[in-house]
N, C-alpha and C positions, 0 to 999 in steps of 0.2 A: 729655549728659543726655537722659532722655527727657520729653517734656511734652507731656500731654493734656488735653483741653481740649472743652466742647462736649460733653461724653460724654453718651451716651446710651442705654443697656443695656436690650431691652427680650425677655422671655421669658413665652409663652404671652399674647401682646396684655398685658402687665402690664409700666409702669414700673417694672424694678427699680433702678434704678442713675444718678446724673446726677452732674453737675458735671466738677468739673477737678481733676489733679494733676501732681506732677511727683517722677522722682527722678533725682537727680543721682551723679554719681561717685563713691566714695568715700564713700559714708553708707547706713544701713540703713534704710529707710522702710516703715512698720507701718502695714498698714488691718485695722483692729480694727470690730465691731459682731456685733450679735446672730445666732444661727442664720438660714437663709435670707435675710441682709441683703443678700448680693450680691458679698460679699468677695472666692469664687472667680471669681463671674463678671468681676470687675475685673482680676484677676489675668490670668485668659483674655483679655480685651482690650489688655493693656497688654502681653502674650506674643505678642501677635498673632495667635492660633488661635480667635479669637471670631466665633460667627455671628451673635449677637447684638448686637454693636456698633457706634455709628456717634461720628462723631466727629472732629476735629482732633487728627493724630498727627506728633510732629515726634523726630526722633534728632538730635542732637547740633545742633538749629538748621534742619533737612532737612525738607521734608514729605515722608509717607510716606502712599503711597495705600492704605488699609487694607487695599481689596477687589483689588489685585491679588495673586494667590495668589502668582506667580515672587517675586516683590518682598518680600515678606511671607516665603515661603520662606528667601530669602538672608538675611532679617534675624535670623531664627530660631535660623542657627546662630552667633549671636553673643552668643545668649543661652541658657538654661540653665533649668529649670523642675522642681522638686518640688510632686510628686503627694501629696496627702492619702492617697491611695492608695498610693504608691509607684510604681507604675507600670512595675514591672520585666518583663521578658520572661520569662514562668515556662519558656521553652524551651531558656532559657542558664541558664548560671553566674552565679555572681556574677564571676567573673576575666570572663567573654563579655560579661556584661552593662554591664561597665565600659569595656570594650577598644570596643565595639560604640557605645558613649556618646563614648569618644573619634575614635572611626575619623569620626563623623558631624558632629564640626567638623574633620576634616584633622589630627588629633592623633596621632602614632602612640604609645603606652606601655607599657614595660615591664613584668614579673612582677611586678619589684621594686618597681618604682614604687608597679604596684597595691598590694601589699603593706606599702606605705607609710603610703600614703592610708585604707588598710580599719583599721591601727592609727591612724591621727590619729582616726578618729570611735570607738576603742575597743571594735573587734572582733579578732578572734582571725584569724590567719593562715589556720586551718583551715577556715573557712566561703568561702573564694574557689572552691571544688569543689564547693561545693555548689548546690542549684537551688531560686530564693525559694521556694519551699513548704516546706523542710527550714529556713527559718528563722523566728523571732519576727515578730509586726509591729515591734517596736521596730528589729530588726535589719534588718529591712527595707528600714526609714526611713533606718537609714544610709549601708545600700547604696548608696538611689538619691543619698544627699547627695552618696556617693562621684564619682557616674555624674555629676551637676551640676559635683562641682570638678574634674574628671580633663579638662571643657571647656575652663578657663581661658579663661569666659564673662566678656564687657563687664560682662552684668547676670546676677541673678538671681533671679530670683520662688519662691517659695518658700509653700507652703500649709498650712497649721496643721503646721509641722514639730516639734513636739513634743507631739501629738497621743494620741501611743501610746509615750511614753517617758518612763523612770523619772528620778528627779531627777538624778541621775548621769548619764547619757545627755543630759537636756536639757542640761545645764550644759556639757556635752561642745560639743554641736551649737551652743549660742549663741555659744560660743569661737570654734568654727570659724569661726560666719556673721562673725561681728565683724571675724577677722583677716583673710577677704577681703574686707571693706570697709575695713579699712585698708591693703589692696594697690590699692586705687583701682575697684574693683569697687562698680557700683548694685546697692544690695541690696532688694527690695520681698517684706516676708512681711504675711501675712492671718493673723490670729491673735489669738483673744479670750482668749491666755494673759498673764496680768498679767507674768507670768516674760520675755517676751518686749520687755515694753514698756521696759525697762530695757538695753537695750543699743541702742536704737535715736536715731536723729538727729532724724526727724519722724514725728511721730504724726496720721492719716487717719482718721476716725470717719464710717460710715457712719451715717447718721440719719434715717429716715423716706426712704428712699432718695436721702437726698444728701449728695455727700461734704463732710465737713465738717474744715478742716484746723484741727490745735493749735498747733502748733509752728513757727516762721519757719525757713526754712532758708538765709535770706539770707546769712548769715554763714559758709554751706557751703563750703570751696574746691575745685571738680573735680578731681582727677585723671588726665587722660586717659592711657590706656594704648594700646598698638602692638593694632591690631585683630588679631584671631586668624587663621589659615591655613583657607581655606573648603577643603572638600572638594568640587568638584563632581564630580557621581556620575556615572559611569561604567560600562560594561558589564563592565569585570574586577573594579572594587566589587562593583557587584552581585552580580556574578557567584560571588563570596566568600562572602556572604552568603547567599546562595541553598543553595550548598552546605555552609555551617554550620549553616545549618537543617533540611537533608537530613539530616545526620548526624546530630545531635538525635533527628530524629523517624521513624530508622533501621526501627527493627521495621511499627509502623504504615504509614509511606511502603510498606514492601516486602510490605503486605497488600494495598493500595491498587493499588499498581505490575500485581502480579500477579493481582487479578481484572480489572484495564483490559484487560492484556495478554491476557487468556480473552476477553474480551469481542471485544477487535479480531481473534484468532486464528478464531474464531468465525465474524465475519462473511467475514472472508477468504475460510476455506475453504466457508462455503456457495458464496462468489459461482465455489469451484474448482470444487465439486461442480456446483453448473447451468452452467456450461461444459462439465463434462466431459458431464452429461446432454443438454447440447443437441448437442455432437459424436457423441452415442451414438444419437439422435433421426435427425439428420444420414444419418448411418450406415444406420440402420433404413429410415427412407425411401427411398436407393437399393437397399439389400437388395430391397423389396419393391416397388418399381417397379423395371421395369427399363428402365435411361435407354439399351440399345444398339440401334442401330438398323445392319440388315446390308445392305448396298447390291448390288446386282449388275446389269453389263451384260449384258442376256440375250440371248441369240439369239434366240431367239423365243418365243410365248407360251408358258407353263409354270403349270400349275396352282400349284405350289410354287416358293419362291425361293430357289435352292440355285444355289451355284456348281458348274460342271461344267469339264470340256477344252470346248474349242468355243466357248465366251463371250468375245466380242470385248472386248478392255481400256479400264482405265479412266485417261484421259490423265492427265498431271500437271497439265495445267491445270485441269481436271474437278475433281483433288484439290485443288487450295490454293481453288476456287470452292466445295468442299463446306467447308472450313474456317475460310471467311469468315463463313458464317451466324452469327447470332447463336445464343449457346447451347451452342456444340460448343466441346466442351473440346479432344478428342483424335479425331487419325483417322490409322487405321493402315491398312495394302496387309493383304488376305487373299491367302495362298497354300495352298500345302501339297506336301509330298512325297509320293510313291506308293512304291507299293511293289515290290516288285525284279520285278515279273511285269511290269511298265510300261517302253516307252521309246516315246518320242516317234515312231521309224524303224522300229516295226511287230518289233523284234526285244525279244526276251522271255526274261533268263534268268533262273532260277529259283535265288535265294540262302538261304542257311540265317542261320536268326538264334542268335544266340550266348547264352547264358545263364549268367550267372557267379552265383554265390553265396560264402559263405563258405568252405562246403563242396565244394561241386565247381563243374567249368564243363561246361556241357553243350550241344547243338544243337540246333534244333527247326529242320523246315522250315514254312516259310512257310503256319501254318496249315491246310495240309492236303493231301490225295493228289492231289485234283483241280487241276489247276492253274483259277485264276477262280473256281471257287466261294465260299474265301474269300480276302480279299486284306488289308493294312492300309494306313495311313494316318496319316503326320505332319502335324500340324495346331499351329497358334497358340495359345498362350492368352496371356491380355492381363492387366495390373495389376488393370484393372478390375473383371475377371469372376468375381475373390475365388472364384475355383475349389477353394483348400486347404479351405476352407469344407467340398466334398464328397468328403472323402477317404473312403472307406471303413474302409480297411486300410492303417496306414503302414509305410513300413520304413525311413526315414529323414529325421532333420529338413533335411540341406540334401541338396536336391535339385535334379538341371536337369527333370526331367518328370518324367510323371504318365501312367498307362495305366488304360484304360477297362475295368471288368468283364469284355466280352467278349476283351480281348486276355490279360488275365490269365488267364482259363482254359482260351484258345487253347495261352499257353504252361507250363499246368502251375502256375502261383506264385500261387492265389489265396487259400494255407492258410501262405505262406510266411512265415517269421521273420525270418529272418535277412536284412542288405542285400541289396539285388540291383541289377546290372548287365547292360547288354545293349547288344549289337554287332547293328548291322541295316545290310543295305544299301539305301538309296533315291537314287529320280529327283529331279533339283533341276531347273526349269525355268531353260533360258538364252535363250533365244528360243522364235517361235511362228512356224507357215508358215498360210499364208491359205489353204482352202478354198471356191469359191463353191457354194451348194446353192439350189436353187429347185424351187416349184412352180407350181401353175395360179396360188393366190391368193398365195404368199409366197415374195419371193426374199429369203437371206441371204447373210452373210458369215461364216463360221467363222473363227475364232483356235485353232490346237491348237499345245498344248506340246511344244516339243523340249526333251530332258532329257538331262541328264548321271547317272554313277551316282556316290554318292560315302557311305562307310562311316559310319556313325554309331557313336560309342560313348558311352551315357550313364547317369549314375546315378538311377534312378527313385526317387521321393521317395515316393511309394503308390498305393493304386486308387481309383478315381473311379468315385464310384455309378452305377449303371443309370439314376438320373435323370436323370443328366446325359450326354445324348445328344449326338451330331454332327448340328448342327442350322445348320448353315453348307455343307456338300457334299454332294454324292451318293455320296461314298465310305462305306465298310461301317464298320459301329461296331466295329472291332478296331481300336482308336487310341491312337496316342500323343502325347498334350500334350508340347508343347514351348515354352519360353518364348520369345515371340515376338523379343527380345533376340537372343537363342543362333538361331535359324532364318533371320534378317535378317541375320546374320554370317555363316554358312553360303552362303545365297541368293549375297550380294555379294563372299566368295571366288571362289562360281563363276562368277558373272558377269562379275567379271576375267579370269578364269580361260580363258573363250570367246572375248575380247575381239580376242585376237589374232588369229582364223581368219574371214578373207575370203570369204565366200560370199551370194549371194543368192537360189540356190535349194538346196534337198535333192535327195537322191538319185533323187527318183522326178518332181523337177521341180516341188515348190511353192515359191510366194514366200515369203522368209523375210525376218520382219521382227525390230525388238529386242523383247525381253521386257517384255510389263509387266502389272501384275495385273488379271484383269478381279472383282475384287468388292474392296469396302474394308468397315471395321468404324469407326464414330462413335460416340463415348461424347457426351451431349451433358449440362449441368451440372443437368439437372433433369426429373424425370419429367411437367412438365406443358411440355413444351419438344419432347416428341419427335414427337408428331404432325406439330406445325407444323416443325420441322426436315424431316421424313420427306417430307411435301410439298414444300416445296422443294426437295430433291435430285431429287426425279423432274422436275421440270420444267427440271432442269437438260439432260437428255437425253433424247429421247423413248424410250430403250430400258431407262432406268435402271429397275429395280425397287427396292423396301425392304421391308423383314420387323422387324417386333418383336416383342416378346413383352409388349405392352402390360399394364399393370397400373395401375387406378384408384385410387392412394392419396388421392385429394383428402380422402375421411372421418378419414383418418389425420394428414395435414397440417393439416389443420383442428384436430384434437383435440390435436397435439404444438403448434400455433399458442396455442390454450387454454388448454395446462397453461403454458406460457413466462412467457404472461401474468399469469398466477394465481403463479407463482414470482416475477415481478420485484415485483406485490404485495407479493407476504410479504416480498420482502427489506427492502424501502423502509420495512416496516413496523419490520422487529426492526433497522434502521439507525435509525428512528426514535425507536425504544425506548430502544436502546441509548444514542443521544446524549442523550435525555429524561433519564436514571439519572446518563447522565455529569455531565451539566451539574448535576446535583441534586448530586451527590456535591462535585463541586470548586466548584460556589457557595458550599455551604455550606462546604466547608474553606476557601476565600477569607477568605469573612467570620465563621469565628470568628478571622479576623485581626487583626480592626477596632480592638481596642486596641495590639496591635504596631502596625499601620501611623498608629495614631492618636500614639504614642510619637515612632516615625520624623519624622513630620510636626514635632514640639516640638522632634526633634531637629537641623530645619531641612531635612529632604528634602521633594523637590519631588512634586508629583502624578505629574510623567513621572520622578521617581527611584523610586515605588513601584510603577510599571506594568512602569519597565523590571527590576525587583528579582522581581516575579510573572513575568515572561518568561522569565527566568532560570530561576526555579525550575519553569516550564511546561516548559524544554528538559530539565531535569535529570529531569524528570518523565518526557518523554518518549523521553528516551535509552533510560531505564532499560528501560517499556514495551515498546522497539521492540527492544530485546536479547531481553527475554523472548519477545515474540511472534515473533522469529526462529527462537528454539529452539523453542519450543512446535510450528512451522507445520513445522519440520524433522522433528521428530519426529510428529507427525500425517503429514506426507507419505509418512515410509516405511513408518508403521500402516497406513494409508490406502490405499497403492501393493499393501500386500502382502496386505489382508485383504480388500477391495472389490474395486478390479481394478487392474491392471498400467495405469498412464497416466488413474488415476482423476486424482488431481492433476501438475499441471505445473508446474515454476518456470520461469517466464521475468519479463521485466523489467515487465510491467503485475502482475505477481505481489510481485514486489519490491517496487516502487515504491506500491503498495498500503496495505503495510502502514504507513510513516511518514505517508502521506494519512490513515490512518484515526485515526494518531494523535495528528494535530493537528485533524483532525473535534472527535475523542472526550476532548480533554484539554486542548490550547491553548485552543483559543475558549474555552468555556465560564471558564477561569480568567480569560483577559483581559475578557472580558464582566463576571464577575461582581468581577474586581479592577476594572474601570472606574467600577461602583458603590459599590464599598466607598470608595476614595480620595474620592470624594466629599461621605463623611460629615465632619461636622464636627466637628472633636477634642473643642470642648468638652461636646459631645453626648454623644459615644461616651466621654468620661472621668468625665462628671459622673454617668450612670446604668452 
């Protein structure tokens, strides 16, 4: 039996409601009185979903603390509640709406069943597929009776349930109420229908706001019944649920889904674009500063810093102490080959360079009749030095080198089309012999290259503008780039190559030492770096010279520093935006929930069964989301890759991992935020307006 006592119901500062009742097992008990008397709100108390009530509450003998919500919760589902309104979930079926009533006491029922119960209250088979709006209010009202007895609730409350039903239909409903008070079920209706008073056991009159009882019910006898099977809710519940509501609200959901998904795809790829913008920044600023700095041990003073023969070498210790400095990314040995007029041994033969094309293969000698007037010159070029940059005239995309304007029209191919190929022979340095040289004011030490001759054959990739000078040696601008790779493999065959043969002077009696480079090349990781690196390498040796081709980008750093800034603005701004729209969007679809979750709650679900029910549906939300902004970001990438530039966007895993971050930014929260306030609300609140 339930038995209240001390009641005390009060709404807007106004006593509406006081006294004490009780209903027991097995009988139907009616509180009856005038519009706004207080009826529902007693009803709401005695259901346990009242915010307005206070009072001594006792089940079966039990005190029951009103105000704890768990408590209150579990008591809920053991009871059963018809709405004046009905209160059905206009989202389901009637079959959904019954099944959903029953899931929420641990009930599971069948079609049939349903089908059963929808004929006991004298509806038609054919209205289980349909959705309360497609029905009468009368048919409504039975629905949810349906929804009450498919519980196989302790108790039942029940609110002016023949309200909006014809005499037929009443007559129906007070059957029904009857026979489950005579299966041992508490019955409690509010009802100023005289129709009603006639099947009841004790009659409740509200009066001047106090209950006022007629009828003794002493001679009641309880029935107590085997309590019903709780459901506690669970993630795969929910989880059910969540996705029946999805599919319900299939079209809609999939407008939602996919402007979220525009929205995240959106910010994504801006944050791709200013990456790719700031590598392009990145870029430009080495372009235009130039971070190399050319080192050389010089013999002696020289207006210009240009490696020559004669330059005494730069040790390996020398090198790994230039590569200690802060700031230096890379440092590479300068060498270079000569050309076939050069040996080391004062002997000089004159070779022909070979010239292939598609069409024919032809000779040219070495530039010209004279011998020394012109000569050429194999030279490095480095990752760094983005030399394809200055192709003039290509003639093929893979290429091992690259020759200089004046070598191209040395040999004839500056108009040429077709591939080209060329066979030349040069000096490799394998060792150096020591000359001493002195004057009044300067004595030195010469280092001159002994050279081996060894055939080159290689495929030229194009020509290299006039701009781009030999600004590293004293050799003639008829040059041919070689990638520094391919000439360091070259170099270190022959250097094996010599290894075997025992000598410590040459022929004419110099000391012969090993080989090693006297000028190096330092890229170092930033153009405001190079100075103070430059300085430091010369104080490494007092002979060291350095040469750059300095360039003041500080105006430029500065302004690409500016715009960076001004972009992380705006993003923070339209993330701001964006999240501002989102949260508006899924607030409000939250809480036009508030009578569903208000149902739920009657239905005996807990505050944390309808948070974790909104989670559910946030993950289902944002599965769907992250599928579409997966496609979307795929197909903008290859737009994007192909219209803007080649490596405008990149996927990698902060790319990835992105996009589910965005979409619980832009979707979870906000639903859990604004489901934390809806759950809040108070059933009889959000049922009574």
């Amino acid at each position: 039996m339930i038995s209240a006592s001390d009641i005390k119901i009060h709404i807007s500062g106004k006593d509406l409601v006081s006294g004490e009742i009780a209903i027991p097992r097995g009988s139907i008990v009616v509180v009856k009185g005038d519009s706004g008397s207080g009826k529902s709100s007693l009803l709401y108390f005695l259901a346990l979903f009242s915010s307005h009530g206070q009072g001594s509450y006792q089940l079966d003998g039990n005190e029951v603390d009103i105000h704890d919500e768990a408590t209150c919760a579990a008591l809920r589902r053991r009871y059963s509640f018809l709405f004046q309104d009905n209160a059905l979930l206009d989202k389901l079926t009637v079959l959904e709406n019954v099944q959903q009533a029953a899931a929420s006491a641990g009930i599971s029922v069948s079609a049939e069943q349903i089908i059963a119960a929808i004929k006991r209250v004298n509806l038609s088979e054919e209205c289980i597929g349909k959705y309360p709006k497609q029905l009468s209010g009368g048919e409504q009202q039975r629905v949810a009776l349906v929804c009450a007895l498919v519980r196989d609730s302790e108790y039942l409350f029940v609110d002016e349930p023949t309200a909006s039903l014809d005499e037929q239909s009443t007559q129906i409903v007070l059957q029904v109420l009857a026979e489950e008070a005579a299966k041992g079920k508490g019955i409690c209706i509010a009802s100023h229908d005289s129709r009603v008073w006639n099947i009841t056991d004790r009659k409740f009159e509200i009066v001047d706001g106090v209950i006022k009882s007629e009828i003794s019910c002493d001679a009641i006898e309880e029935t107590q019944t085997e309590e019903p099977a709780v459901n506690l809710k669970n993630a795969f519940s929910c989880f059910k649920y969540a996705r029946l509501q999805r599919k319900r609200e299939k079209s809609s959901r999939g407008i939602v889904s996919f402007l979220c998904a525009l929205a995240v795809v959106g910010f994504v790829l801006l944050g791709g674009v200013l990456r790719y913008l700031k590598d392009a920044h990145d870029g430009l600023v080495k372009q235009v500063s130039d971070r190399e700095i050319f080192v050389v041990n010089l013999l002696g003073t020289r207006e210009s810093v240009l490696d020559s023969d004669g330059n005494p070498g730069i040790t390996e210790e020398e090198m790994r102490s230039i590569a200690q400095f802060d700031g230096v990314e890379t440092i590479y040995p300068f060498f270079e080959f000569y050309d076939s007029s050069f040996s080391g041994t004062g002997i000089h033969k004159i070779r022909e360079i070979t010239v292939r094309t598609k069409g024919e293969e032809r000779k040219v000698m070495p530039l010209g009749a004279t011998f020394g007037t012109e000569t050429y010159s194999v030279l490095p070029f480095y990752k760094e030095q983005n030399i394809e940059a200055h192709i003039v005239h290509q003639f093929s995309q893979e290429a091992e080198c690259y020759i200089s304007t004046d070598l191209a029209r040395a040999l004839g191919v500056e108009d040429l089309e077709d591939e080209l190929t060329i066979s030349l022979w040069v000096w490799v340095p394998v060792g150096k012999y020591v000359m001493e040289s002195s004057t009044d004011t300067i004595a030195a030490q010469g280092e001159f290259n002994i050279c081996r001759s060894r055939e080159l054959t290689v495929k030229v990739g194009g020509i290299i503008g006039e701009e781009y000078n030999n600004r590293f040696s004293v050799a003639s601008e008829n040059l041919l780039f070689l990638s520094f790779d391919l000439m360091d493999t070259v170099l270190q065959e022959m250097l094996i190559g010599s290894a075997g043969e025992s000598f410590e002077k040459d022929a004419v009696g110099h000391e012969i030492k090993e080989w090693n480079p006297s000028a190096a090349v330092v890229y170092v990781d930033s153009q405001s770096r190079v100075k103070i690196v430059s300085s430091k390498i010369e104080r490494i040796n007092g002979s060291f010279s350095t040469r750059c081709d300095y360039s003041n980008a500080k105006k430029l750093e500065e302004f690409i520093k500016d715009t960076r800034s001004v972009s992380r603005i705006v993003v923070m701004l339209v993330v701001f935006i964006i999240f501002v729209l989102m949260f508006i969007l899924f607030m409000n679809y939250t809480l036009s929930r508030n009578k569903e979750f208000a149902l739920l709650k009657v239905y005996g679900i807990s505050r944390r069964g309808i948070i974790l029910i909104t989670v559910m549906d946030g993950i289902l939300y944002a599965c769907t989301i992250i599928v579409l902004a997966l496609l979307m970001c795929g197909v903008a990438w290859v737009v994007g890759n192909a219209v803007l530039a080649q490596g405008a966007f990149t996927v990698d895993r902060s790319f990835m991992l992105m996009i589910p971050f965005m979409t619980v930014c832009f979707v979870l929260a906000p639903m859990l935020v604004s489901a934390g306030y809806a759950v809040r609300l108070k059933v009889d609140n959000v049922m009574r307006y």
